[in-house]
N, C-alpha and C positions, 0 to 999 in steps of 0.2 A: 537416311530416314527423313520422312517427310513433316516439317513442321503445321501442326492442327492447326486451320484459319482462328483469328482473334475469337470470333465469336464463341468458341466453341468450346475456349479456356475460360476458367477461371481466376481471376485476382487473387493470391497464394494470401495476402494480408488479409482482404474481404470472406475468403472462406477462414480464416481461424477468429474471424468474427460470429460468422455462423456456427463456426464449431460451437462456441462459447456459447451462441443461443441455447444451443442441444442440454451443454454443460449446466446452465439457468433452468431448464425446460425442469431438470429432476431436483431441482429445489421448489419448484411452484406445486410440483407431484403432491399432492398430501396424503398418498399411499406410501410415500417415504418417510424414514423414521425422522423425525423432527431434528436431533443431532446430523444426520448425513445430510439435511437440506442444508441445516447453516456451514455445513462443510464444503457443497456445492458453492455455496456463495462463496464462500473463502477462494474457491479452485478458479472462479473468473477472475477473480480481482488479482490473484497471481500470475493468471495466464497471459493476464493483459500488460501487468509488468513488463513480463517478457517479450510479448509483444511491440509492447514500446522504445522498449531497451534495445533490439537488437530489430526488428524487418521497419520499425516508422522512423529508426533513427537511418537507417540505408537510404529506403526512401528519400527521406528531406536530405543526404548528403548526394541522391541522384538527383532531385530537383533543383538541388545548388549549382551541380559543377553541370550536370547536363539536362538540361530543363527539356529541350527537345526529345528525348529519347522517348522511345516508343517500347511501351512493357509488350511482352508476348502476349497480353492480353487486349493491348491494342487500345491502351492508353498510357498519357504521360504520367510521371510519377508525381503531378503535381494535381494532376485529377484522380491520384490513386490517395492521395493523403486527403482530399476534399472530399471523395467516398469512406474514406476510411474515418475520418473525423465524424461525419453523420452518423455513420454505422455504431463508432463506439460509445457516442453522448448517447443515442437510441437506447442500448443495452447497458449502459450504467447507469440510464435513467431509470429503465425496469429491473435492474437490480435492486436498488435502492428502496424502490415501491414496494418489491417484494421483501424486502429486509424488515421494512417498519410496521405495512399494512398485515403483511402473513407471518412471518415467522420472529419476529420480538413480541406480537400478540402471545404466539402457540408457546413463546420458552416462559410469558408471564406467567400461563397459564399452571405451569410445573415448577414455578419458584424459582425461575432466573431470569434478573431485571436488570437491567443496567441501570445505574443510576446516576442522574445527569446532577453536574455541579451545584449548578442552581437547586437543588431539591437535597442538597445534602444538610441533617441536622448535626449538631453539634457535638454528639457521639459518635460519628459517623467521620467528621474533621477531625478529631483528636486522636480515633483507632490509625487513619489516616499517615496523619505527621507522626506516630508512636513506630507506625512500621516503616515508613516512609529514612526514619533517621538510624533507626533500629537494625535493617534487613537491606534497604536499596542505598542507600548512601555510601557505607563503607564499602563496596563495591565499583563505586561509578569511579572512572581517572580521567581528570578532562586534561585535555591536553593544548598547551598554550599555543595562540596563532600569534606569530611577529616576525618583523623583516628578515630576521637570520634562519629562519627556520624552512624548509618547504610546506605546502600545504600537506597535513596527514592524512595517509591513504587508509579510505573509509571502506568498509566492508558493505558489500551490494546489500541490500535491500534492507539495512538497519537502520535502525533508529536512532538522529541525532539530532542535538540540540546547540546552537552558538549561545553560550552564557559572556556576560558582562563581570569580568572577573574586580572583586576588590584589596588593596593595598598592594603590595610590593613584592616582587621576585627577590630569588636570593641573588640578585647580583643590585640590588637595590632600585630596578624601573617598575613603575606601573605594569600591574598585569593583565589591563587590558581586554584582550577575548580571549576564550578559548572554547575547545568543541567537547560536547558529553556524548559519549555513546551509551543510549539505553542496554542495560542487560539483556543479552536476547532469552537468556532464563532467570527464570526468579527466584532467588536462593530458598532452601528448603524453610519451610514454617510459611508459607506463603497463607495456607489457611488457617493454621495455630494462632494464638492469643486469643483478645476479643473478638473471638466471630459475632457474637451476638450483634454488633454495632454494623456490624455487614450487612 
């Protein structure tokens, strides 16, 4: 079988850039239901994960050990990570645009806002810390980093936080750091209590 001249391929990373365009394209649609845009935009922002995670980490481990090689597309993979870096700041810049300027407008519009820190009133902090210690805390286990331990093995694509731990283990050291893994769900009554403060 005969191998297709360079020209004629495509960059396997550069087109699932393009794909993602397509996958953006029906968020911008405003003949799509307002929920299935922001779910579009969730679908890049995962794809691209993956993308990162497994064909730009290749990449950068072919432009480490063999910088010279030549992709089937008829460049190095060091000029495939410098088109692919363009391509991907390009579309998560017009994601982003599209996130703030089109669709946080359209969900104001129907009564869901996100509301930024700074803007939060004093009923709003209280509801807050009430659920905050009530519903996500007994939940969370953080788990201690120190020399006797290996580092613990973290679940892809979650949520964690290094906390500054205070006082004493039970074997009487300072407890130092350790890591929280956010809830990937939120225990039931998520919306119960004071909504009103919401």
């Amino acid at each position: 079988m005969t191998t297709p001249a360079a020209d004629l391929l495509l960059n396997r990373e550069i087109g699932l850039i393009e794909f993602n365009r397509r996958v953006l394209a029906q968020a911008e649609d405003p003949a799509v239901p307002l929920l299935e845009r922001l779910r579009f935009l969730c679908i890049v922002s995962s794809n691209l994960d993956e993308l990162f995670e497994v064909r730009v980490a290749w990449l950068r481990e072919e432009a480490a050990l063999r910088p010279e090689r030549v992709l089937p597309d008829g460049i190095t993979p060091r000029q495939a990570l410098e088109r692919l870096s363009d391509a991907a700041h390009a579309l998560v810049t017009r994601q982003y645009a599209l996130m703030k300027e089109m669709v946080f407008p359209a969900l104001e519009k129907e009564g869901i806002v996100f509301i930024r820190r700074n803007d939060w009133n004093d009923e709003l902090r209280a509801w807050i810390r009430q659920y905050f210690f009530k519903e996500v805390m007994p939940i969370l286990t953080p788990i201690g980093l120190d020399p006797s331990h290996p580092f613990p093995k973290l679940l892809n694509k979650s949520l964690n936080f290094a906390i500054e731990l205070e006082g004493k283990d039970a074997f009487g050291r300072n407890s130092g750091i350790a890591i929280v893994q956010a809830p990937r769900v939120l225990p039931p009554g998520f919306t119960s209590g004071n909504s009103s403060a919401a």
